[in-house]
GUTI-423514 format. One record per residue: x, y, z of N, C-alpha, C in turn. Coordinates in nm, 2 decimals, m for minus. Layout:
BEGIN
X Y Z X Y Z X Y Z
...
This chain:
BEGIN
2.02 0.87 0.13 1.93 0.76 0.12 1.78 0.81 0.12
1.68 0.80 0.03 1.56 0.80 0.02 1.47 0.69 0.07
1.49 0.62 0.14 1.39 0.48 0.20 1.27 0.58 0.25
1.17 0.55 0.18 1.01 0.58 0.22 0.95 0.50 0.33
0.94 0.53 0.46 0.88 0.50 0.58 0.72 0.52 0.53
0.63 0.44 0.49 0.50 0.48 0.44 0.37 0.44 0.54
0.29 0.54 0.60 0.21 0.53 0.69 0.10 0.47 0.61
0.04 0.38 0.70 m0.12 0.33 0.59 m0.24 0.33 0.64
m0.36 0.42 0.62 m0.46 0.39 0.64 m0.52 0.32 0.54
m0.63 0.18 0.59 m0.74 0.12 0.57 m0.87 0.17 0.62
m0.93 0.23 0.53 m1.04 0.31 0.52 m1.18 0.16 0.43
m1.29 0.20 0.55 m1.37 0.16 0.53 m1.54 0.20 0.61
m1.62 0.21 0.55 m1.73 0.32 0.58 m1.68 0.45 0.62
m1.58 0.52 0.54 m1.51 0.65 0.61 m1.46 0.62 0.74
m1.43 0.51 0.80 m1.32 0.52 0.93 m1.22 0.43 0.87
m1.08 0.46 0.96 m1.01 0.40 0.93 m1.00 0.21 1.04
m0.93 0.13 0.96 m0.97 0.02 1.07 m0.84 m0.07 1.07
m0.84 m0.14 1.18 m0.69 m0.23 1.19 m0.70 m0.34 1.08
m0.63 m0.33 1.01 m0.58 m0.44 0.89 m0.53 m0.55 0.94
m0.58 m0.71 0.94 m0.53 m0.82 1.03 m0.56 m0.92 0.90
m0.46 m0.99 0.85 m0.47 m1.09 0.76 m0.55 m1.09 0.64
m0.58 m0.97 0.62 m0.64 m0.94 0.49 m0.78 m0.99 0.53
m0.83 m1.03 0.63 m0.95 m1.06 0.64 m1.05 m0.98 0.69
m1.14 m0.90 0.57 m1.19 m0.78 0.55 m1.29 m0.73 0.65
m1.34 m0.89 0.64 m1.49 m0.88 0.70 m1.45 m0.87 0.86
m1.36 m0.92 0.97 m1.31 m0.88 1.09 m1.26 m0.77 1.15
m1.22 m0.68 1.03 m1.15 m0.54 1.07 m1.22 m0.47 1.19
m1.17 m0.41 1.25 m1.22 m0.28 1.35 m1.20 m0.18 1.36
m1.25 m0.04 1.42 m1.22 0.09 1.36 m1.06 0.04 1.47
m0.97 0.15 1.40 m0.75 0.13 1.44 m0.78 0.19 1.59
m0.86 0.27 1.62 m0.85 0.37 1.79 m0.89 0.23 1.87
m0.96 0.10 1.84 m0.98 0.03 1.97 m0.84 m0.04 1.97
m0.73 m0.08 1.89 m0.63 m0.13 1.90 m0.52 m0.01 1.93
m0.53 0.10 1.91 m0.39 0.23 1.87 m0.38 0.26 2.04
m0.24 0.28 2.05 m0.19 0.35 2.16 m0.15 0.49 2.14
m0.17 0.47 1.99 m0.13 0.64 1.98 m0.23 0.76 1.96
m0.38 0.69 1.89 m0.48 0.76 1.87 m0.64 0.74 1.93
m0.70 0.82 1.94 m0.82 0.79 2.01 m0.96 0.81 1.90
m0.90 0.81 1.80 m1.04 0.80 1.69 m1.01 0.76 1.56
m1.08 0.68 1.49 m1.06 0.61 1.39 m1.09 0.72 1.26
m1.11 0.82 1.30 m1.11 0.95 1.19 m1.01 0.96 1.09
m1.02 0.90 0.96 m0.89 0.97 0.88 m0.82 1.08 0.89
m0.93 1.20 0.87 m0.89 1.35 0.87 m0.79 1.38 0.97
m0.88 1.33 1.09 m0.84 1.36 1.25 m0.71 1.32 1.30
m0.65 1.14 1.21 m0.58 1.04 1.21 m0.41 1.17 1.14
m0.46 1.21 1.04 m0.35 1.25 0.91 m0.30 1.41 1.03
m0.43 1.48 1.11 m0.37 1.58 1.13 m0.27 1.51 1.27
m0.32 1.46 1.34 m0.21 1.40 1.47 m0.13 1.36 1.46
m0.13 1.27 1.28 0.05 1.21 1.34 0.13 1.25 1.23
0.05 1.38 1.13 0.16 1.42 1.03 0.21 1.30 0.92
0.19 1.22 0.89 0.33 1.14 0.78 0.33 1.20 0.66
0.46 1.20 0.64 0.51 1.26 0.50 0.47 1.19 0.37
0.43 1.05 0.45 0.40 0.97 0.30 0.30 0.90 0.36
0.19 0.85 0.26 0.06 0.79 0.36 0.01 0.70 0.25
m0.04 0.59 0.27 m0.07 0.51 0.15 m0.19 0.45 0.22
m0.30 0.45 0.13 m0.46 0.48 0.17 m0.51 0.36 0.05
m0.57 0.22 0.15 m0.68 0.17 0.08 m0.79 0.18 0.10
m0.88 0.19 m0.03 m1.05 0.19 m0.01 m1.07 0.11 0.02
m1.09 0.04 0.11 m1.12 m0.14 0.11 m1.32 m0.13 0.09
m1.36 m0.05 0.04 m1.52 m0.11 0.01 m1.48 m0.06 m0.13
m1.42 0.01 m0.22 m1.39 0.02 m0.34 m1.32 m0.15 m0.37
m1.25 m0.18 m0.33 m1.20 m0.34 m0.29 m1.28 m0.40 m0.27
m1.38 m0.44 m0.23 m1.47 m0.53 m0.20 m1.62 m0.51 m0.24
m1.65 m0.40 m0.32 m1.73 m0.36 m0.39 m1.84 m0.32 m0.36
m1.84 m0.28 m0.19 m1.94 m0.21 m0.15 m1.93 m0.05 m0.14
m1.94 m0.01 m0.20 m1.95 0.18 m0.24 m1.79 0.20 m0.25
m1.80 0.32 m0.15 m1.65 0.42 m0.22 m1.62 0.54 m0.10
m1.48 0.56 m0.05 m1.49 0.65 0.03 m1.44 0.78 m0.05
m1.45 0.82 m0.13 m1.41 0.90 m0.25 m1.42 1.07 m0.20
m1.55 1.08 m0.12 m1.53 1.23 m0.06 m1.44 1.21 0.07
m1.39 1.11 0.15 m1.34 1.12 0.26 m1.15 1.14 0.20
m1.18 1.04 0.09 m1.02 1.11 0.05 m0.97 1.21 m0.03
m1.11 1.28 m0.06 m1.09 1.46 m0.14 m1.07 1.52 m0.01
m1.07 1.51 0.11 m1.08 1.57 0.25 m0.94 1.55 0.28
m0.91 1.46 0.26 m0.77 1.42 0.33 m0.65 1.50 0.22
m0.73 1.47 0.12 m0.60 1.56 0.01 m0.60 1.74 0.03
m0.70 1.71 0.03 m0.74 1.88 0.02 m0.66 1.92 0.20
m0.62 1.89 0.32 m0.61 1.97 0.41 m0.43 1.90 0.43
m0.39 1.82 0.32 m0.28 1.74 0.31 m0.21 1.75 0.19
m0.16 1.88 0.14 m0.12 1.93 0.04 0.01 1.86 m0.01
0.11 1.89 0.08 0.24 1.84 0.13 0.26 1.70 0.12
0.16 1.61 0.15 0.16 1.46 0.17 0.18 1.40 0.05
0.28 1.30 0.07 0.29 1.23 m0.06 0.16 1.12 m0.04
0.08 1.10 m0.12 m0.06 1.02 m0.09 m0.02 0.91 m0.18
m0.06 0.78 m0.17 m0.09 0.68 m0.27 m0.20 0.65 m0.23
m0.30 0.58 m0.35 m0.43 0.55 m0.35 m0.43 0.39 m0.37
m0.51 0.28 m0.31 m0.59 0.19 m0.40 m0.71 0.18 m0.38
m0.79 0.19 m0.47 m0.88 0.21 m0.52 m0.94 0.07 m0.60
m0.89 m0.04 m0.60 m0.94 m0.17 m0.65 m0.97 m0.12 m0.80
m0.86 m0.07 m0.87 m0.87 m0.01 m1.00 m0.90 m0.15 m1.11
m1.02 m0.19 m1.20 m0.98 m0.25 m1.28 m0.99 m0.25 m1.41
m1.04 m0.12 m1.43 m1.01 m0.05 m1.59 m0.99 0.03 m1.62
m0.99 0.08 m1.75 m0.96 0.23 m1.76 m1.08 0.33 m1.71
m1.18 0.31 m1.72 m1.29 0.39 m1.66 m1.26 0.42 m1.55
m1.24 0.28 m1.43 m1.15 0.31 m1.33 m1.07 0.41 m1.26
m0.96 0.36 m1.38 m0.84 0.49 m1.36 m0.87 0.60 m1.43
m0.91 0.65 m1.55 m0.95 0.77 m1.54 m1.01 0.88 m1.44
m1.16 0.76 m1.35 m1.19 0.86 m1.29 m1.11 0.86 m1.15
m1.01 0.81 m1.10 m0.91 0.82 m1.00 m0.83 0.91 m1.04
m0.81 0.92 m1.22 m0.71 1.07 m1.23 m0.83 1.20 m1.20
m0.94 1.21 m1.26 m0.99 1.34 m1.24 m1.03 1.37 m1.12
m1.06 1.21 m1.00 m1.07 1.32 m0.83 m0.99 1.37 m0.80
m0.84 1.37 m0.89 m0.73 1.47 m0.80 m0.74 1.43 m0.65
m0.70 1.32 m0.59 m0.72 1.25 m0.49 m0.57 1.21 m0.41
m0.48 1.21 m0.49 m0.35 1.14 m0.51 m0.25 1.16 m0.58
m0.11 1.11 m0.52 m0.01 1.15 m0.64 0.03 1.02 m0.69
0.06 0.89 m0.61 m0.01 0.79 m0.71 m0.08 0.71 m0.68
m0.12 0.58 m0.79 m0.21 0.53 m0.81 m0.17 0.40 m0.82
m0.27 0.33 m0.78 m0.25 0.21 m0.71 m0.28 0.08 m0.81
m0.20 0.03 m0.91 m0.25 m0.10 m0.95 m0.20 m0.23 m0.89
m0.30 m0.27 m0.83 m0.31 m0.41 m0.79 m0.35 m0.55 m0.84
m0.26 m0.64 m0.83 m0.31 m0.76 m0.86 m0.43 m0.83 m0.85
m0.48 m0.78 m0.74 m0.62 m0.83 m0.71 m0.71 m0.78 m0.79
m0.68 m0.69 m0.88 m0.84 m0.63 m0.92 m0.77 m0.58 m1.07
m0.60 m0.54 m1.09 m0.59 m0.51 m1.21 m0.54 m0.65 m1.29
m0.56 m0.59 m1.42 m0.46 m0.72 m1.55 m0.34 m0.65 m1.63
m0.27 m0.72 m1.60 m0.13 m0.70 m1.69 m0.19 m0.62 m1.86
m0.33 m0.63 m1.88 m0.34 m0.57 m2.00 m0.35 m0.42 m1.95
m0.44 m0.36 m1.85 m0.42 m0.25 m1.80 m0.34 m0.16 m1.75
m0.21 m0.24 m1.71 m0.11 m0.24 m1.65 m0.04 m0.20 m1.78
m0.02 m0.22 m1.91 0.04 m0.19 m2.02 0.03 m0.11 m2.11
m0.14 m0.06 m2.09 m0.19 0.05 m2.12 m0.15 0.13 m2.07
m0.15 0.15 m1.93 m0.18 0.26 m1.86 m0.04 0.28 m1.82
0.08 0.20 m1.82 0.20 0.30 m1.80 0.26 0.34 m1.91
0.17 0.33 m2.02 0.23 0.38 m2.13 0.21 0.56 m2.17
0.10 0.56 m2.11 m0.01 0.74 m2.05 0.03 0.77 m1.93
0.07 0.71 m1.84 0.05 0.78 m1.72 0.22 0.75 m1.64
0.25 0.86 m1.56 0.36 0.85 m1.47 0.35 0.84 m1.33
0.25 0.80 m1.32 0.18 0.75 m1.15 0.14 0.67 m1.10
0.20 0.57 m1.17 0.12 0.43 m1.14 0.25 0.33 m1.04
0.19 0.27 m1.00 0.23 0.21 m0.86 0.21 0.05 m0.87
0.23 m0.11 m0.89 0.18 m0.17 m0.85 0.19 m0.26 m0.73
0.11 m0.32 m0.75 0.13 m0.38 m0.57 0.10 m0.55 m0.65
0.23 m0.62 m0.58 0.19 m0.76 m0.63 0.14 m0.80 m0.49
m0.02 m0.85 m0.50 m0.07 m0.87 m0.39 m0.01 m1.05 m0.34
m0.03 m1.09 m0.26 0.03 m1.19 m0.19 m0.02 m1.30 m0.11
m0.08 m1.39 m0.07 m0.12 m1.47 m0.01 m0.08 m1.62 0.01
0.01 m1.63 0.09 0.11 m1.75 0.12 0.22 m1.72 0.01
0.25 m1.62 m0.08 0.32 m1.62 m0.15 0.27 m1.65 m0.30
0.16 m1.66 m0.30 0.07 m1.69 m0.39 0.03 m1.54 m0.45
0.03 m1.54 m0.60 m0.04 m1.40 m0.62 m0.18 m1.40 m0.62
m0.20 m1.32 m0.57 m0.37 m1.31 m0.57 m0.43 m1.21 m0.72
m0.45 m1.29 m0.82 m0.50 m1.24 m0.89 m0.61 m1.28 m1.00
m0.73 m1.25 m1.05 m0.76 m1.36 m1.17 m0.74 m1.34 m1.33
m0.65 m1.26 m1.33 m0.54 m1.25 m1.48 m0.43 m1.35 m1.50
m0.50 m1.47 m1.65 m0.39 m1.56 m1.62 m0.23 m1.52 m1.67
m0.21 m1.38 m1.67 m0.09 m1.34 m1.75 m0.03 m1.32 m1.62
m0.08 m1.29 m1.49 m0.04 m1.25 m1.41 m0.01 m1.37 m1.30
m0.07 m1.51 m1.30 m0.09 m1.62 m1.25 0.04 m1.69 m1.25
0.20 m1.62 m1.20 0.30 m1.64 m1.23 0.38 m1.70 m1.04
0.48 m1.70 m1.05 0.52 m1.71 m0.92 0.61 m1.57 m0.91
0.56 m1.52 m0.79 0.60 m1.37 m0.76 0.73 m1.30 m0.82
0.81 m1.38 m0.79 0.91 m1.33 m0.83 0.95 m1.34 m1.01
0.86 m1.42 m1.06 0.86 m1.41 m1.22 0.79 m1.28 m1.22
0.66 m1.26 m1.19 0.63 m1.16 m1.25 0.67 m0.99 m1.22
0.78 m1.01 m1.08 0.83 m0.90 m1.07 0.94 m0.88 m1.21
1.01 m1.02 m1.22 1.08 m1.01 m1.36 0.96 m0.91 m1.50
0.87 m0.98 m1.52 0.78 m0.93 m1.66 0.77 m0.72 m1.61
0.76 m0.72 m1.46 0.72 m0.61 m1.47 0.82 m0.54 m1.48
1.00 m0.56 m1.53 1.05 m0.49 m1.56 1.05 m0.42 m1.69
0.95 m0.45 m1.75 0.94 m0.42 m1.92 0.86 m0.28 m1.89
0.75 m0.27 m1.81 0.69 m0.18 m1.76 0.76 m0.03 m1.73
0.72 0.10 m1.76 0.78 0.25 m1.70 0.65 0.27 m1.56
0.71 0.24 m1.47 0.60 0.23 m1.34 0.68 0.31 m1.22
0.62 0.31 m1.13 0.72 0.41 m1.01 0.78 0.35 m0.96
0.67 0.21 m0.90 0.76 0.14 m0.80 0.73 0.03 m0.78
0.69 m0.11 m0.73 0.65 m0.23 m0.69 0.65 m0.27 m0.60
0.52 m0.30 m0.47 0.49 m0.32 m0.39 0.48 m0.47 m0.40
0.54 m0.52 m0.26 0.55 m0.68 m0.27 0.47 m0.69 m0.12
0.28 m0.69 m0.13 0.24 m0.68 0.00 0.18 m0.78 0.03
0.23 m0.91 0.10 0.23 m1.00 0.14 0.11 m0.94 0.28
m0.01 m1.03 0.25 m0.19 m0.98 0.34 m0.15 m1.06 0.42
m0.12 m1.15 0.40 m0.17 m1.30 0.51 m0.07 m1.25 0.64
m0.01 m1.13 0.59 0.09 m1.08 0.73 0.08 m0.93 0.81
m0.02 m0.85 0.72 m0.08 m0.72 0.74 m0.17 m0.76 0.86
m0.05 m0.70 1.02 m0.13 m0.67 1.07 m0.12 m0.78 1.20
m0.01 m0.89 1.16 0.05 m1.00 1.26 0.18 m0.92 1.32
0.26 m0.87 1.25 0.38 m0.83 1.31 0.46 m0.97 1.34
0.45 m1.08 1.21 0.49 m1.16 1.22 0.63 m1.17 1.15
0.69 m1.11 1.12 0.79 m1.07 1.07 0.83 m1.09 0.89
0.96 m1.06 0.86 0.97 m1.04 0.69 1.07 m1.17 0.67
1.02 m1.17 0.56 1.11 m1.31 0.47 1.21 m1.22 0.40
1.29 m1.18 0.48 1.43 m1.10 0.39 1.48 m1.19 0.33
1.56 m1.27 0.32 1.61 m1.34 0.20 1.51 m1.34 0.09
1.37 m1.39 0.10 1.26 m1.36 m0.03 1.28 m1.20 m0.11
1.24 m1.11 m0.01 1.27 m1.00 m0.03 1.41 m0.93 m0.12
1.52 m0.96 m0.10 1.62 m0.96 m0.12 1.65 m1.02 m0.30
1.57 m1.12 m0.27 1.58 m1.17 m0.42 1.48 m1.09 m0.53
1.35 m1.04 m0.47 1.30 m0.94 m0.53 1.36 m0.83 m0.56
1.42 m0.74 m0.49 1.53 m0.66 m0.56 1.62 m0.69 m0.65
1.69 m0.82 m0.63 1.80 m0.84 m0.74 1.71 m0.86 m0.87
1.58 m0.94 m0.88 1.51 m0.93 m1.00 1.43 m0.81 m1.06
1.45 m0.68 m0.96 1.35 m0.60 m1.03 1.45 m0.44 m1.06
1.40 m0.40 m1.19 1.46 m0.30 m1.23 1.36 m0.18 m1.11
1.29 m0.15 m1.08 1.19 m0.08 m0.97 1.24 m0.09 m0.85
1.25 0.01 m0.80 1.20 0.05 m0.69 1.13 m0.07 m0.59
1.16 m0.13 m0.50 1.05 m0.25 m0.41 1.01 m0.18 m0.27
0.90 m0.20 m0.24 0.87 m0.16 m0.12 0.78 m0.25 m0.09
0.83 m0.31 0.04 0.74 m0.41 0.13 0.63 m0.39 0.20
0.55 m0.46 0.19 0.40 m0.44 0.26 0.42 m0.59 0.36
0.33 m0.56 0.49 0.31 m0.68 0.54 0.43 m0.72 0.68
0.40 m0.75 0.74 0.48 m0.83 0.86 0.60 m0.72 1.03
0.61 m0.58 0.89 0.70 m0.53 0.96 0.65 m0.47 1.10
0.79 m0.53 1.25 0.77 m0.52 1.34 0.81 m0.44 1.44
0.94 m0.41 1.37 1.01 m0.28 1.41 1.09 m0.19 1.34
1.22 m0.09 1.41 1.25 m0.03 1.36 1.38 m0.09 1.32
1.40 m0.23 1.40 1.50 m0.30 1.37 1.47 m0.37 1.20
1.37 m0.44 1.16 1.34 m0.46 1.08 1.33 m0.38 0.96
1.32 m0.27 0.97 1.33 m0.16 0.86 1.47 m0.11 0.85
1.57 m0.12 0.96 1.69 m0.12 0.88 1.77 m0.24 0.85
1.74 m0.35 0.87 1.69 m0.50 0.79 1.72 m0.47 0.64
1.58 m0.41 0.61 1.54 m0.41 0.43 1.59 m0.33 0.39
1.63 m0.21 0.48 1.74 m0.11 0.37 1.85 m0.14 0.35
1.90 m0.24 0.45 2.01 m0.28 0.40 2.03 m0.42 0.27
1.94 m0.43 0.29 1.92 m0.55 0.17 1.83 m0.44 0.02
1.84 m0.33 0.02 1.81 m0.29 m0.09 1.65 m0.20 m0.12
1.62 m0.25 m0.04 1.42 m0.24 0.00 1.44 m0.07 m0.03
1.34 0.00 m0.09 1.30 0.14 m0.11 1.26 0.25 m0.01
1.16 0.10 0.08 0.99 0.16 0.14 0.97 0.01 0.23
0.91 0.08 0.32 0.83 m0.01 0.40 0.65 0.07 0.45
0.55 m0.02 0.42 0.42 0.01 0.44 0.43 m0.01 0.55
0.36 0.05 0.68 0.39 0.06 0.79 0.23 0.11 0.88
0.17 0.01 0.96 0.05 0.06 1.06 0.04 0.02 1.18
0.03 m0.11 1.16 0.06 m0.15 1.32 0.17 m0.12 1.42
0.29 m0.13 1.40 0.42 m0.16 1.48 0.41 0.00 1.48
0.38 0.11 1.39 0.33 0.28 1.43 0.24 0.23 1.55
0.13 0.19 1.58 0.03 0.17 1.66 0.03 0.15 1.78
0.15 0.06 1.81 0.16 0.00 1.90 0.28 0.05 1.97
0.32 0.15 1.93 0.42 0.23 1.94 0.55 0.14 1.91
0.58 0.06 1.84 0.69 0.02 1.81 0.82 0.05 1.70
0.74 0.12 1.60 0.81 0.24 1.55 0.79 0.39 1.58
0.85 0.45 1.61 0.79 0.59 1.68 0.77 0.70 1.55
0.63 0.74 1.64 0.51 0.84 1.48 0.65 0.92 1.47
0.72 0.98 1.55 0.82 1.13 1.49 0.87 1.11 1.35
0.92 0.96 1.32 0.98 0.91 1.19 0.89 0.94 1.07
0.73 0.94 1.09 0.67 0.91 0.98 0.71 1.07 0.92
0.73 1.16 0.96 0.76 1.30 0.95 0.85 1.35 0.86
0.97 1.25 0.86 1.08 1.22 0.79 1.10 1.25 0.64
């Protein structure tokens, strides 16, 4: 079994910060909430707890105040070994091009919030690194592409036409509550998707991650219940 336990930093002004309901503007650097770490350092964050797989949002590339772009040449460059995913609030090809030439990542992050199904069709037709994430809110997609303005689980259907790596189903309104997973929802997203699914959002334990592997799940995005020591860092290693 391959299930990807995926560690996440949220990166903003170059520190990393606790992700809580997708509500950007409340964040705080992750060391005032972590039991496990005492600085909100990426660099510092990646050498301490090692994970094998790490998935890294820009959140001011997201919200469109600048770009942590040298903080994550830092993180790649001393993290060779690390399987990295990026989002980067990609929403064109200019975009993604220049996410392919920082050599930043192995993949790349298309999101509903910021990409369009036309980009999305372009770009996995060139590239074998692309990633998307059906963003989420009440179950709601968050996006303003009316091609994409579907009910979640249709458009995991459309995105089986897609050559993509994998599909993230990351439900925000729960990043960061440890309020737990809608397995049955989840469950039916695998039966509809030719991809790979990997869950973002809610997960609380280690009980719950073998929950979704049993129901099919690939990956689980993982920061808080790491934090709070409720899944133990040794795993991210794995």
């Amino acid at each position: 079994m391959n299930f990807r336990l995926i560690f996440v930093m949220d990166l903003l002004d170059g520190v990393v910060v606790h992700a809580k309901k997708g509500e950007r503007a409340n964040y705080e650097p992750v060391h005032r909430f972590s039991s496990i770490v005492c600085s909100s350092d990426p660099v510092r964050i990646m050498a301490e707890l090692k994970p094998a797989d790490v998935y890294i949002a820009d959140l001011n590339r997201l919200m469109g105040t600048g770009t942590n772009k040298e903080t994550l040449k830092q993180i790649r460059l001393k993290n060779k070994n690390t399987s990295i995913t990026v989002d980067l609030g990609i929403k064109n090809q200019a975009d993604l091009k220049a996410a392919a030439e920082a050599d930043i990542c192995d993949s790349i992050i298309l999101g509903t919030e910021t990409a369009s199904m036309g980009l999305l069709a372009e770009a996995s037709k060139r590239r074998d690194d692309i990633v998307v994430s059906i963003d989420l809110f009440n179950k709601q997609v968050l996006t303003k592409d009316e091609r994409m303005q579907l009910k979640p689980l249709e458009l995991i259907k459309e995105l089986n036409e897609y050559p993509i790596q994998a599909v993230i189903v990351l439900e925000l309104d729960k990043v960061g509550t440890k309020s737990g997973i809608d397995f049955e929802f989840l469950a039916r997203a695998v039966a509809d998707s030719e991809h790979d699914i990997i869950c973002g959002g809610g997960v609380r334990s280690c009980e719950d991650v073998a929950k979704i592997v049993e129901i099919g799940v690939k990956g689980a995005l993982v920061a808080t219940a790491v934090h709070d020591g409720a899944i133990p860092v040794s795993l991210l290693g794995l």
